[in-house]
LUMKEMAR-269015 format. One record per residue (C-alpha): y, x, z. Coordinates in steps of 0.25 Angstrom, whole numbers, plus 5000, padded with zeros to 4 digits. Layout:
LUMKEMAR-269015
REC_Y_X_Z .
...
//
This chain:
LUMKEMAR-269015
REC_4921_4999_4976 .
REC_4912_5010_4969 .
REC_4915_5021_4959 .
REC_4905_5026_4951 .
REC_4900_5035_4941 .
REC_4899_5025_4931 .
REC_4915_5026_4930 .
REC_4918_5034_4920 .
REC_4932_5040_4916 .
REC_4944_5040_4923 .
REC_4944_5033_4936 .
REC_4958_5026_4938 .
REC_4964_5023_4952 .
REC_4977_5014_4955 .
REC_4984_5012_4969 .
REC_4993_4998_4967 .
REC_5002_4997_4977 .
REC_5014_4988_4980 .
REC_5025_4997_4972 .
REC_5017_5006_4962 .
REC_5004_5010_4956 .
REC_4997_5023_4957 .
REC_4987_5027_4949 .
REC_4978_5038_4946 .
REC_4967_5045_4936 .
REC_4955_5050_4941 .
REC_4945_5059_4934 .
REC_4932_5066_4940 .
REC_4939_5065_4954 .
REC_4953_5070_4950 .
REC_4966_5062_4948 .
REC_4971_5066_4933 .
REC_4984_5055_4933 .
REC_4992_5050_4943 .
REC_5003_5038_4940 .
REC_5011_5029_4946 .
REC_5016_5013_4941 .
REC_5023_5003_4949 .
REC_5016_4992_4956 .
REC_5005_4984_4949 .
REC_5001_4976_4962 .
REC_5002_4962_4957 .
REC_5008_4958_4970 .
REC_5020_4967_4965 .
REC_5021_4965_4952 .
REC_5018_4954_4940 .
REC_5005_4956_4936 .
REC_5009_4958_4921 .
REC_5017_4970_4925 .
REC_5005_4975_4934 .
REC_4997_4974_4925 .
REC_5006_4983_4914 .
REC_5008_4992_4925 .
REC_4994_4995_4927 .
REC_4990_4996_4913 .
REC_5001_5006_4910 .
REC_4996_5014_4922 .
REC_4981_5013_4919 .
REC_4983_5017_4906 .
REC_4991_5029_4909 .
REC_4980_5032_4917 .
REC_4970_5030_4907 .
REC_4962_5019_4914 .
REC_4957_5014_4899 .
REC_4946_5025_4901 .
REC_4945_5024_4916 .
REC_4931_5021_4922 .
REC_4938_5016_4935 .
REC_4951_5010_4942 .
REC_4952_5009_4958 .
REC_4963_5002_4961 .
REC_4970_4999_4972 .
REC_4980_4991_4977 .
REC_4988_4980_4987 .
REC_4986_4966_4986 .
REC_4971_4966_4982 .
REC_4965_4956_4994 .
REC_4955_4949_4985 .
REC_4944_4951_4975 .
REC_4954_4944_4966 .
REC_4965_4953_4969 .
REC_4956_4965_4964 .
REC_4952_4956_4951 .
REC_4967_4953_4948 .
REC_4970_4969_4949 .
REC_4956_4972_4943 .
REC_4960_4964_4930 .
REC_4975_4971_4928 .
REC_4967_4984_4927 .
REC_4954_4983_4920 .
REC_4962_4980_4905 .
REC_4968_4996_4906 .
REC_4953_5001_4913 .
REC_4944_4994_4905 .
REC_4932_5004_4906 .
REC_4938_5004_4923 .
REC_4930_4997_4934 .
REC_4943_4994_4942 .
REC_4940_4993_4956 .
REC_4952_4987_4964 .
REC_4954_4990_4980 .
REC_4965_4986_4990 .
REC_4975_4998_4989 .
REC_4970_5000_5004 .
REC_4957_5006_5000 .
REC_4966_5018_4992 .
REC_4974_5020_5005 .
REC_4960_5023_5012 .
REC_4953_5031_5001 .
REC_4966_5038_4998 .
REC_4964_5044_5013 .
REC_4950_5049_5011 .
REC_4943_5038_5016 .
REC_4932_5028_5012 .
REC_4934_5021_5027 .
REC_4945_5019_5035 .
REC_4958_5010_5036 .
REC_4969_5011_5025 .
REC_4983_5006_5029 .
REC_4992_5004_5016 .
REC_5008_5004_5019 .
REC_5017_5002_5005 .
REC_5025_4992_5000 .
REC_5013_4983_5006 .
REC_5002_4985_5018 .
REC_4988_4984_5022 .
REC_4976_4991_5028 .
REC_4961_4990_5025 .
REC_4949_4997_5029 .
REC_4935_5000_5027 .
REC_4923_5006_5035 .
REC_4911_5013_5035 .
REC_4903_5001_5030 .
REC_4913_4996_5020 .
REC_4919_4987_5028 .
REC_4934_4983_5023 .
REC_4947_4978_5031 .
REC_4960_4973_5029 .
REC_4973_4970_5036 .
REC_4986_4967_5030 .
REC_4991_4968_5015 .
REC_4994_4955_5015 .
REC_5005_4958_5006 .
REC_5020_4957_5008 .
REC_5022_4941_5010 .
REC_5012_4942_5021 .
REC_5011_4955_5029 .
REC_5010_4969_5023 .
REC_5015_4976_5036 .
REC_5019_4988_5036 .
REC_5023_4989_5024 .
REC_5036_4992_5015 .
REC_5038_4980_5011 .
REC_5037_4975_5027 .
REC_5046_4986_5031 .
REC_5058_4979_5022 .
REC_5056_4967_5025 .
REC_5056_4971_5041 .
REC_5068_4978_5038 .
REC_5074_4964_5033 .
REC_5068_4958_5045 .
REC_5075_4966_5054 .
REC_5086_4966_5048 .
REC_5089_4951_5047 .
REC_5085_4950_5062 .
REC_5095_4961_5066 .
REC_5105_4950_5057 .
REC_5099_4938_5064 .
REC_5102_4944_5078 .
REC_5117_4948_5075 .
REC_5113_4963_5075 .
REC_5120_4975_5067 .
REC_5116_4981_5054 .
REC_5105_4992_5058 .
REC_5100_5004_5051 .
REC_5088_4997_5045 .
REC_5097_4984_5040 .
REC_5106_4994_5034 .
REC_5096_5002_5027 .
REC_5092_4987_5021 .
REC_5104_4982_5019 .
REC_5107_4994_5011 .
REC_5093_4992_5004 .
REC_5096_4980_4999 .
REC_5110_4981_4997 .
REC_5114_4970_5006 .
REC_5126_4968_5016 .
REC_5119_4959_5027 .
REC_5107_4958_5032 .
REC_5106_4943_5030 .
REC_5107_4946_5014 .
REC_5094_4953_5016 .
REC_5086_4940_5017 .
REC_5090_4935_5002 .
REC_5085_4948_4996 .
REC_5073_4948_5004 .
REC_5069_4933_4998 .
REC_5075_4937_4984 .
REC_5072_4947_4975 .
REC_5068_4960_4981 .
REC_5052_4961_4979 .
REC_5044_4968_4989 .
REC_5045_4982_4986 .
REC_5060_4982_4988 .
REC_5056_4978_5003 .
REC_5046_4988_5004 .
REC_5056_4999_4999 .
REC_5066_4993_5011 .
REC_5054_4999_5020 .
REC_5060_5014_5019 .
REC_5073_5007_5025 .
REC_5066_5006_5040 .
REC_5059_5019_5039 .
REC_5072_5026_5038 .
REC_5078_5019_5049 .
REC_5066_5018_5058 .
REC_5069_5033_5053 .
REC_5083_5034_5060 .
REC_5078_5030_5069 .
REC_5079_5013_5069 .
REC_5072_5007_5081 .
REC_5068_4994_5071 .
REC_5065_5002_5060 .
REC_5056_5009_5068 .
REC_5049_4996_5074 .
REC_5047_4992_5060 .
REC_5038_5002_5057 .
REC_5033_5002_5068 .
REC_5029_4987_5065 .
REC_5024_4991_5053 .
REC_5015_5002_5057 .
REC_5010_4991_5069 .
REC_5006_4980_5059 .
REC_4998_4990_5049 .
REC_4991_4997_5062 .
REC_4986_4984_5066 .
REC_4980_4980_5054 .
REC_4973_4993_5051 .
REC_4968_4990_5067 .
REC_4963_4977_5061 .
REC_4955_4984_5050 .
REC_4950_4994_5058 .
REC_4945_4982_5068 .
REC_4937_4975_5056 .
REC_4929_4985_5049 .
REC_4927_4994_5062 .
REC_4936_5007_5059 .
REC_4945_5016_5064 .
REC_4949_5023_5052 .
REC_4953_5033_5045 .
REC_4966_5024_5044 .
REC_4974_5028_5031 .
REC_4988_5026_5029 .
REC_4995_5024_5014 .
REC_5005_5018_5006 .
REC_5017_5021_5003 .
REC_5026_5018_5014 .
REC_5014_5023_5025 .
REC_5014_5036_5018 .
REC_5028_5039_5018 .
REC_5034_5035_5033 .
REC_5029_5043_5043 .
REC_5035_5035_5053 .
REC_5026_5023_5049 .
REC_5014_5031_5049 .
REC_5016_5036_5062 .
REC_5018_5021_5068 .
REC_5006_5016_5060 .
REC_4997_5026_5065 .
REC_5003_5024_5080 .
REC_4999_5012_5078 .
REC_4987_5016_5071 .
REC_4982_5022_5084 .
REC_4985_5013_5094 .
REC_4976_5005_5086 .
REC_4964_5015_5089 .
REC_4966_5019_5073 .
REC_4969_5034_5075 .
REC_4963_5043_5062 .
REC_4975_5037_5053 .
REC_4978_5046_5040 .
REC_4992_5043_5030 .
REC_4987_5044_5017 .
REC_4992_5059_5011 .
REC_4991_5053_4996 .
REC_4992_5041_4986 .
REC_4982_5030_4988 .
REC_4979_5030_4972 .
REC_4970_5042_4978 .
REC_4962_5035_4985 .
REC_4955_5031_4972 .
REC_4950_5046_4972 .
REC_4943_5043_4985 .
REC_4937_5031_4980 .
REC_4931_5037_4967 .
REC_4928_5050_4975 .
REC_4914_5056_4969 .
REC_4912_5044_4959 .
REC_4922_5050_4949 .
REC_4920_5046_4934 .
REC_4910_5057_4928 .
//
């Protein structure tokens, strides 16, 4: 992906992540607007209400005049992925060239970096790096049907696990299964197995994640292995990147739930280190402002 001087105008930047959209204005080098839309992922959403989403944002952030769009976002594994997203935009950009990334990529310019190995913890996960000669990997992000460990939707449904074992095994109501319980306005721990197959989407899981923080808080042995779990699994696939495109790092930590539990950044980058990955930095603002990094110097004149 290249930025050149031939974009003129505004140059547009988008973070689409599993719960909203953040998007930002950048002229000559400096963000002049700043806003915020529920999820356009089409992973999350119907693709008609992702698609009015993004045009009501892109238009508040006068995208009609922009000379470029660097979007980000989760999900986007294919050429045809990137397409798929490219086409929702180009309608509200249409003087735009509108490049599309994996939501990674933002995570590691966001940190300051062109290099490196980004891990993303949200309401989904993965990790991807890139070195010296352009060389890309990628472990993870598989969604949530198929991995995404470590992140918030894996935390609730670890939480249900647990639970219904401790049920399984004739065991008492714990601190975690009360906190869920309570959740989900439920009775019994059994109940929890039709809500978790009915209704209930994904980021109503991912929002059950702050339940084994604040126990794991209290002090909750399982709770505390379930992070501890979490932050084992994501180490591990940053140590599988790191092995395929020969780099040590910077590794940079971001997304929503990374960023606001210390106790799961300390585990990750425990891990982290036993892994030999040691210059590890927690992202200290908004992946959306990684677009600055990637347009750095190659500002619309």
């Amino acid at each position: 992906m290249a930025v050149t001087d031939t974009h003129q105008g505004t140059i547009i930047g988008l973070d689409i992540g599993g719960t909203k959209t953040r998007g930002i204005r950048i002229l000559h080098g400096a963000v002049t607007d700043d806003r915020t839309t529920g999820s356009t992922n089409v992973q999350n959403v119907p693709v008609e209400e992702a698609g009015r989403r993004l045009g009501e944002l892109l238009s508040t952030l006068g995208a009609a005049n922009a000379g470029a769009v660097i979007v980000g976002a989760g999900g986007i594994d294919t050429d045809a992925d990137a397409e798929h997203l490219r086409r929702l935009i180009a309608p509200h950009a249409p003087r735009a060239d509108v490049f599309v990334i994996h939501d990674t990529r933002l995570i590691l310019a966001a940190g300051g970096t062109d290099t490196g190995i980004a891990i993303i913890s949200g309401t989904g996960s993965a990790v991807w790096g890139i070195n010296e000669t352009g060389q890309t990997g990628r472990a993870g992000g598989w969604g949530y049907l198929l991995g995404d460990e470590g992140s918030g939707y894996w935390f609730g449904r670890e939480a249900v696990r647990h639970s219904l074992d401790r049920a399984n095994r004739g065991l008492g109501i714990d601190p975690l299964t009360r906190g869920l319980l309570d959740y989900c306005g439920l009775l019994a721990p059994e109940e929890l197995i039709s809500l978790f197959h009915g209704t209930p989407g994904r980021h109503y899981w991912a929002d059950a994640s702050r339940l084994v923080f604040d126990a794991a808080c209290a002090g909750h042995g399982s709770s505390l292995a379930i992070i501890d779990a979490g932050a084992r699994h994501l180490a591990e696939q940053a140590a599988i990147v790191a092995a395929r495109i020969g780099s040590a790092g910077p590794v940079v930590l971001g997304g929503g739930l990374v960023t606001n539990q210390p106790a799961f950044q300390q585990s990750i980058t425990h891990h982290l280190k036993r892994s030999g990955l040691t210059d590890i930095h927690v992202l200290a603002q908004e992946p959306v402002y990684g677009v600055l990094h990637l347009a750095q110097d190659k500002a619309p004149a």
